[in-house]
C-alpha positions as CSV (number, residue, x, y, z in Angstrom):
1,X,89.6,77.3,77.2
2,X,86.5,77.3,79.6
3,X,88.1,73.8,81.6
4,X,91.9,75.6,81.7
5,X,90.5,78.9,83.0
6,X,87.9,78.6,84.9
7,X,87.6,75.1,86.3
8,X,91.5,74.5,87.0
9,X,90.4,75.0,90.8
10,X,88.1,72.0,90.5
11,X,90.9,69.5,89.4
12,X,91.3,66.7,91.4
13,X,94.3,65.2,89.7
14,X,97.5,67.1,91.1
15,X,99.4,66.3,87.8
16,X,96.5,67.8,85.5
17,X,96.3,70.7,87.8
18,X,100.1,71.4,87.5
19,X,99.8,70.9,83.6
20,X,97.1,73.3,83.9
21,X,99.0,76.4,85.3
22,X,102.1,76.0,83.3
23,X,99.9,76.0,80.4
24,X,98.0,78.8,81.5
25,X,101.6,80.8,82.1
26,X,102.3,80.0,78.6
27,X,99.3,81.6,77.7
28,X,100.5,84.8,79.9
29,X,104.3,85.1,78.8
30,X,103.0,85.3,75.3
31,X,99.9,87.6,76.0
32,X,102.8,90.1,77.8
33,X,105.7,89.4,75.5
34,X,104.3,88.4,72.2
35,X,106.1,85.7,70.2
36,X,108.8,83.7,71.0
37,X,110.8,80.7,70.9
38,X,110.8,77.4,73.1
39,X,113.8,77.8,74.4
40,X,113.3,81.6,75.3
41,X,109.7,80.7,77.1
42,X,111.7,77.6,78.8
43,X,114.1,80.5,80.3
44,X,110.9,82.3,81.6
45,X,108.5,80.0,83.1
46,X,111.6,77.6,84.3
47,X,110.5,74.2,82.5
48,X,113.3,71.6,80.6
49,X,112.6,72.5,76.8
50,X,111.2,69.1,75.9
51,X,108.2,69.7,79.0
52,X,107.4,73.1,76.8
53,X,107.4,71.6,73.6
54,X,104.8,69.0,75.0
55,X,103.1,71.6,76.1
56,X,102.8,73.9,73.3
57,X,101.5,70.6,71.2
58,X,99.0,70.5,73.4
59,X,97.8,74.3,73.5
60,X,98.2,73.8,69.2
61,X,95.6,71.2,69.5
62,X,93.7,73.3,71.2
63,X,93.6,75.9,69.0
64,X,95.0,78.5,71.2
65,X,98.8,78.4,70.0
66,X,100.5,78.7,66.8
67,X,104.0,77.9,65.6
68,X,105.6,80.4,63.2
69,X,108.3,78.5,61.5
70,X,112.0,79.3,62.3
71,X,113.3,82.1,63.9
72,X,116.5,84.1,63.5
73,X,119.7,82.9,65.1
74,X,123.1,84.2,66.5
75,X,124.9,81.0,65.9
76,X,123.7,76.5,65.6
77,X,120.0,75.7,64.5
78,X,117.2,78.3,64.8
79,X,114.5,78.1,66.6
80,X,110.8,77.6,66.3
81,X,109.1,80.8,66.6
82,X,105.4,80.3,68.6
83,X,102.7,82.7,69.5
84,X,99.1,83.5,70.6
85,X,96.0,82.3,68.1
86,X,94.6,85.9,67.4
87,X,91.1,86.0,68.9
88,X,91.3,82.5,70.4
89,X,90.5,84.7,73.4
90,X,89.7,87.9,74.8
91,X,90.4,90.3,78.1
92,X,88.2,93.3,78.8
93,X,89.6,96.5,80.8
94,X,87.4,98.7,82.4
95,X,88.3,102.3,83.8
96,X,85.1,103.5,86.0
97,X,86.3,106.9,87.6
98,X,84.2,109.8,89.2
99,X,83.9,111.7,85.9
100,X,82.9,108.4,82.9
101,X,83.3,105.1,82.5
102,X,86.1,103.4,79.3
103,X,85.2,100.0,78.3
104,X,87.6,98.2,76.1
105,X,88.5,94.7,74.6
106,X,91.6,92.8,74.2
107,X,91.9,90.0,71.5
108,X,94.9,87.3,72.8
109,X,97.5,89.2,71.2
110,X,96.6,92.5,73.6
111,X,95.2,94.2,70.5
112,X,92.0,96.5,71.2
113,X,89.1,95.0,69.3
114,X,88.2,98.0,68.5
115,X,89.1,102.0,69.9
116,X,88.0,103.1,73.5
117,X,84.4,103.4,73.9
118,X,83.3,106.5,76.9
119,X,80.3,106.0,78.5
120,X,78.6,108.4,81.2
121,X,78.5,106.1,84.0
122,X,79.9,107.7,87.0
123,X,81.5,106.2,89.8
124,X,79.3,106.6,93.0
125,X,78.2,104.3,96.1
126,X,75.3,102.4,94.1
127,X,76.2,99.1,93.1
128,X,73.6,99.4,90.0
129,X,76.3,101.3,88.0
130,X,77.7,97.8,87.4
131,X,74.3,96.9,85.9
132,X,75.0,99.5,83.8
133,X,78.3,99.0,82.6
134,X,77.7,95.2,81.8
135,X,74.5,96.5,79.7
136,X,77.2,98.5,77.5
137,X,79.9,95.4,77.7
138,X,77.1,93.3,76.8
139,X,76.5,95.4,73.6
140,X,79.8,95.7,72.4
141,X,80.7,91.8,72.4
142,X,76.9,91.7,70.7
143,X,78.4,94.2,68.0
144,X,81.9,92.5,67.2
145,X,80.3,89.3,67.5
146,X,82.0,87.6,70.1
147,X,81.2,85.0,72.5
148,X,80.9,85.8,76.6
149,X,82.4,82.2,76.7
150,X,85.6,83.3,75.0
151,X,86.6,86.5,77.7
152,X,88.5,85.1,80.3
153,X,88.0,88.3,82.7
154,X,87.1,91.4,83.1
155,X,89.7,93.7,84.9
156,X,88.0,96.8,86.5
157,X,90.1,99.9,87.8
158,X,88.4,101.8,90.5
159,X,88.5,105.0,92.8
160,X,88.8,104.9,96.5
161,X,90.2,102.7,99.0
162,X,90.5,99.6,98.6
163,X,91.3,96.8,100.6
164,X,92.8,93.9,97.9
165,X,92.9,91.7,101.1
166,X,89.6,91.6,102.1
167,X,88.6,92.5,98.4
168,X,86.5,95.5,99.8
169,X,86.6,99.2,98.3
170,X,86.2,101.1,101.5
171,X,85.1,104.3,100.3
172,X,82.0,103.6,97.7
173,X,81.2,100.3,99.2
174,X,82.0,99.6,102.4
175,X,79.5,97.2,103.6
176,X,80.1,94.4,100.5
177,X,82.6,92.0,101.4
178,X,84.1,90.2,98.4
179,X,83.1,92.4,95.8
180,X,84.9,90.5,92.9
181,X,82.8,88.3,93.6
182,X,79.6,90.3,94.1
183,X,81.4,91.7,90.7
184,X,81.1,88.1,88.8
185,X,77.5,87.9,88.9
186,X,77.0,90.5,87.5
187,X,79.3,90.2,84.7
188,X,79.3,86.8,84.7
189,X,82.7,86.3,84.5
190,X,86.1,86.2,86.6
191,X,86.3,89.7,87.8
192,X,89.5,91.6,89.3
193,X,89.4,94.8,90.4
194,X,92.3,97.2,92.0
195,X,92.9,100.8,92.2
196,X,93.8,102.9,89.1
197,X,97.3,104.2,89.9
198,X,98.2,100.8,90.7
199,X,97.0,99.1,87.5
200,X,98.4,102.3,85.2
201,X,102.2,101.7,86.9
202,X,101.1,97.8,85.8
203,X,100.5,99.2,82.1
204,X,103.6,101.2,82.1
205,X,105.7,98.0,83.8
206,X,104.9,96.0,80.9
207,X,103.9,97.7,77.6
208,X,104.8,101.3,78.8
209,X,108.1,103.4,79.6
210,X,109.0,101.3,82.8
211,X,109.3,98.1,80.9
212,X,112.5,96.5,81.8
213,X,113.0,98.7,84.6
214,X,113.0,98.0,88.5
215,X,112.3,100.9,90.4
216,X,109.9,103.4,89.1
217,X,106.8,105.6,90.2
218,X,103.8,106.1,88.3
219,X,101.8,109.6,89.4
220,X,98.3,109.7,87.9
221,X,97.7,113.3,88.2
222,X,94.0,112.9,86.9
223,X,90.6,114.0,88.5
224,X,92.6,113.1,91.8
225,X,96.3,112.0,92.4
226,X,97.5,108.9,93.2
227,X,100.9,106.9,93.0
228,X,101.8,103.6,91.7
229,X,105.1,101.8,93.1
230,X,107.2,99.3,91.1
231,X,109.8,97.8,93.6
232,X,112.9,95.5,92.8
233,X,110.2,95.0,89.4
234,X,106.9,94.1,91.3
235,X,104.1,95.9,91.9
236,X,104.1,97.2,95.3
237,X,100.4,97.2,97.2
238,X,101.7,97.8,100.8
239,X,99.9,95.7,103.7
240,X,96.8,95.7,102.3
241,X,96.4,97.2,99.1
242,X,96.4,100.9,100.7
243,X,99.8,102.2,99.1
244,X,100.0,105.2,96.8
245,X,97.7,107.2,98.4
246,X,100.2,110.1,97.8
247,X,97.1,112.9,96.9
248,X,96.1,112.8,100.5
249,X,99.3,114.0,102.2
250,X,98.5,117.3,103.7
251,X,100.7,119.8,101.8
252,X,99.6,122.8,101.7
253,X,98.8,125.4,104.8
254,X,95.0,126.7,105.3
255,X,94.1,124.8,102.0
256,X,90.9,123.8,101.2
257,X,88.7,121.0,102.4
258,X,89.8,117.3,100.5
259,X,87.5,114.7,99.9
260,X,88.8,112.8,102.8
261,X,88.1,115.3,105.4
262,X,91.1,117.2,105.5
263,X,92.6,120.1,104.7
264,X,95.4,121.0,102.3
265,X,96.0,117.9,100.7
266,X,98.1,117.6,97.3
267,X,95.1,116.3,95.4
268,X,93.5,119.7,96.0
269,X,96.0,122.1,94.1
270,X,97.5,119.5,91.5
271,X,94.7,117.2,90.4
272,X,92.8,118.3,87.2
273,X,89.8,118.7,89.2
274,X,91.4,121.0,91.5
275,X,93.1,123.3,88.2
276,X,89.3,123.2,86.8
277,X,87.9,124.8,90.4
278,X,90.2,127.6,90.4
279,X,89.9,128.4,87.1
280,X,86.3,128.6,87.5
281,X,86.6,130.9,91.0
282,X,89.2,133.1,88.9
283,X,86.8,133.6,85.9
284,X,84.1,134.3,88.6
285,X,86.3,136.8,90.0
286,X,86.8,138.4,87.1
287,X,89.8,137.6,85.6
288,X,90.0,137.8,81.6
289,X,90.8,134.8,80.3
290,X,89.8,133.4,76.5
291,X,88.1,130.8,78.5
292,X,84.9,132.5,78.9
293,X,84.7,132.4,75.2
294,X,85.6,129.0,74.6
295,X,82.7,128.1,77.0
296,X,80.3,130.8,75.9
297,X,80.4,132.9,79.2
298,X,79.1,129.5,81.5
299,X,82.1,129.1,84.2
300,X,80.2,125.6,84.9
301,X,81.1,124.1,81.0
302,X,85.0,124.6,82.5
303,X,87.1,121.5,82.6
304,X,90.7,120.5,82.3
305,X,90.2,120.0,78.4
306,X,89.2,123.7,78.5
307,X,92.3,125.2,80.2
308,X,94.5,123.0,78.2
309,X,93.4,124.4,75.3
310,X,93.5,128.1,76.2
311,X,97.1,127.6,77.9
312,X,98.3,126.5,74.7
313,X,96.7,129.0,73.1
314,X,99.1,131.7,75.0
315,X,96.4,132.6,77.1
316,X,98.2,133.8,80.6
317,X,95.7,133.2,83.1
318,X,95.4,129.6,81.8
319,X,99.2,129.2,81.9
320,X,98.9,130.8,85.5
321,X,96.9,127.4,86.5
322,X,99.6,125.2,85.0
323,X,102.3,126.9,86.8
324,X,101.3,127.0,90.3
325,X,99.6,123.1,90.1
326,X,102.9,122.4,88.9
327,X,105.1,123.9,91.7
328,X,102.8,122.1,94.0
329,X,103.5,118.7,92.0
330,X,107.2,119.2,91.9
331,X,107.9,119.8,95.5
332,X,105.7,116.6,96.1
333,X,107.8,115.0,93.6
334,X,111.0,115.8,96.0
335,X,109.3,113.6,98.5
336,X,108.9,110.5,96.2
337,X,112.6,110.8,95.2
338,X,114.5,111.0,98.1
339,X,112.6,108.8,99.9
340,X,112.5,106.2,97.1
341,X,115.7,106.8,94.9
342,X,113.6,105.7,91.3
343,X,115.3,105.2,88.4
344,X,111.9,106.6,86.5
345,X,109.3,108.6,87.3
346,X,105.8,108.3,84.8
347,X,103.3,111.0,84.7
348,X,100.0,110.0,83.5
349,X,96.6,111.2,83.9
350,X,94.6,113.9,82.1
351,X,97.0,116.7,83.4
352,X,99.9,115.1,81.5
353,X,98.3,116.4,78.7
354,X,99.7,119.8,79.5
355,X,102.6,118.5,79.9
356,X,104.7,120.9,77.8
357,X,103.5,123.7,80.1
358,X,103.8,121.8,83.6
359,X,107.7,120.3,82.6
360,X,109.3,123.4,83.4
361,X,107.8,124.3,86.9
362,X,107.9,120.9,88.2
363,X,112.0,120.7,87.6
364,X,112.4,124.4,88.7
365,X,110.6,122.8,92.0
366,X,112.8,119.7,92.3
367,X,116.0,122.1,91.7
368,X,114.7,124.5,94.7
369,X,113.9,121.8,97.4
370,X,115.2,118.7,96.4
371,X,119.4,117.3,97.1
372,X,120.7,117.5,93.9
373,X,122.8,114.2,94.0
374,X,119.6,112.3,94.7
375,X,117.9,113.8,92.1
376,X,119.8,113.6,89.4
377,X,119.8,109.9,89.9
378,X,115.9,110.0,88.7
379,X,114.6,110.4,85.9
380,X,111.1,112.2,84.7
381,X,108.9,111.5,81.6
382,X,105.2,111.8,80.6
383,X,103.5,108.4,79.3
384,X,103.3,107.5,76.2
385,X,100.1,105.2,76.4
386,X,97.4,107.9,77.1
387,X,93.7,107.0,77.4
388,X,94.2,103.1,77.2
389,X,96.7,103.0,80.0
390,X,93.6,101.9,82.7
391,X,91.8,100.0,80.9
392,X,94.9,97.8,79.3
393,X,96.6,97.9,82.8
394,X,93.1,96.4,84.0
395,X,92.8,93.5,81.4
396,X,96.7,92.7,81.7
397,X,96.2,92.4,86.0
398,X,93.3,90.4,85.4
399,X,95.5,87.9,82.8
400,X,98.6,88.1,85.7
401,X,95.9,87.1,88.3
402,X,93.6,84.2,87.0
403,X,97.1,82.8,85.4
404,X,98.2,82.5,88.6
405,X,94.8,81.0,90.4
């Protein structure tokens, strides 16, 4: 395992090294597809049969294959059936936003060792916060008892802007070049890192509601709002890595002051942070709301949980937050999709959550400002993978990357 992941690079052989990455996409096609026959992973990675068999011989001896026996078959012989080893290795996927940090661990068949675990590490310009979080990773491979030397990578979604091309998160570190590998010290293992909307449209792509589809958008409408872009069925990162940075479009007239220095941006009025701060100045201002009593008369206790809660409770002034954050997010939506033309459009994020009260506001928005033959053409659902949509979208890039290395 160690000699076909990590030392591949080091091959002086150019055979070896080409035996090395089709094995290593072997490993990948049936980490993202799950079992298979020969002649269907032939198809996929583009080898004769007889080169795949040899090669799945070889990852058998290894201990990181295993045939199944015979398959089903639509006509002539069946096939043999071939998949992972279960735990012959492991992929961890780490979510670190500005509210908590989600660790979790993937066995070789993408199954979570065990559920999400939250942690109150917060994401902020010190780099010791990585200390932290490979404290906790540390204990939970100490508690399921299973060996650093068997994770291939850790996959890390972050905030901010980030450069993939210089491998630099511009807004919490700006001064540390190459902070993958700044990253691998600590951890000390492969890390990759990219931003969350980017690595969420990844999750949905392949083990979510755009799998098998070519052109769809991912919103995570979270504690921000950010956009991830599946073109012709590849992730799209722009230039640099900048893409999707849809929150920051200045949207709304005399708004209030964003993050990034403006004024009126999306992220302001639509992003779960943004509900939670006018719901607190509208409790402040006196408005009745059975959210005072579900946080015991402290405004500050007030979070998107809160107001989701009371809104489905029937409380109006709840429902009042949904509705308007949802205008907002529809009229942005009329941007994506005529600019675009999506087949699908994936909401995600903590907001989703609501999303029986946000639905009907969003497509009253599209119908109002958007050309109806264009939109039509698109269409809108809520994911379906919830809170392990970052972290699997991070262990599943870091698979697709070092596969590829």
């Amino acid at each position: 395992m160690e000699k076909l992941f990590r030392n591949s690079r080091n091959q002086s052989h150019g055979v070896e090294q080409k035996k090395i990455l089709y094995k290593k996409q072997i490993l990948k096609t049936f980490y993202f597809h799950g079992s298979m026959s020969n002649s269907k992973l032939s198809g996929i990675i583009k080898l004769s049969t007889p080169k795949i068999n040899s090669l799945l011989v070889e990852l058998i001896d290894e201990g990181l294959v295993k045939e199944l026996g015979r398959g089903d078959s639509s006509g002539g012989r069946r096939p043999n059936m071939y998949d992972l080893v279960e735990d012959s290795f492991y992929v961890v996927g780490i979510t670190i936003n500005v509210n908590r940090t989600i660790i979790s661990i993937f066995n070789s068949n993408n199954k979570m060792v065990d559920e999400n675990r939250f942690f109150q590490i917060k994401m902020q310009p010190d780099f010791d916060i990585f200390l932290q979080v490979n404290d906790e990773l540390e204990t939970m491979l100490h508690k399921h008892q299973i060996l650093k030397e068997k994770v291939l990578a850790v996959g890390i979604e972050l905030p901010g802007l980030i450069n993939q091309k210089q491998d630099v998160n511009k807004t919490y570190f700006p001064e540390i070049e190459n902070l993958s590998g700044k990253l691998r010290e600590v951890f000390g293992l492969p890390v990759v890192i990219s931003h969350d909307a980017k690595l969420r449209a990844f999750a949905e792509q392949h083990f979510g509601l755009a799998k098998n589809k070519k052109n769809v958008l991912l919103l995570q409408v979270d504690w921000g709002l950010g956009l991830g872009i599946i073109i012709n069925g590849k992730l799209y990162t722009g230039k640099s890595g900048y893409s999707g940075e849809f929150g920051h479009l200045p949207i709304v007239d005399n708004g209030v002051l964003c993050t990034c220095g403006k004024q009126g941006c999306l992220e302001t009025i639509v992003s779960a942070n943004a509900i939670a701060r006018m719901a607190i100045q509208g409790i402040k201002a006196g408005n009745s709301s059975m959210i005072k009593e579900l946080v015991q008369d402290d405004p500050d206790k007030i979070d998107i949980s809160v107001i989701i809660e009371a809104a489905k409770r029937g409380d109006q002034f709840a429902i009042s937050m949904f509705n308007e954050a949802a205008h907002w997010l529809g009229k942005g939506i009329v941007y994506l999709i005529q600019i675009f033309n999506p087949e699908l459009i994936v909401i995600g994020g903590r907001v989703s959550e609501a999303s029986e009260l946000i639905t009907a506001p969003i497509q009253q928005a599209i119908n109002t400002f958007s050309n109806r033959d264009i939109s039509n053409d698109t269409v809108i659902k809520f994911s379906e993978l919830g809170l392990k949509a970052g972290p699997m979208g991070a262990a599943a890039y870091a698979i697709d990357r070092i596969a590829s290395a």
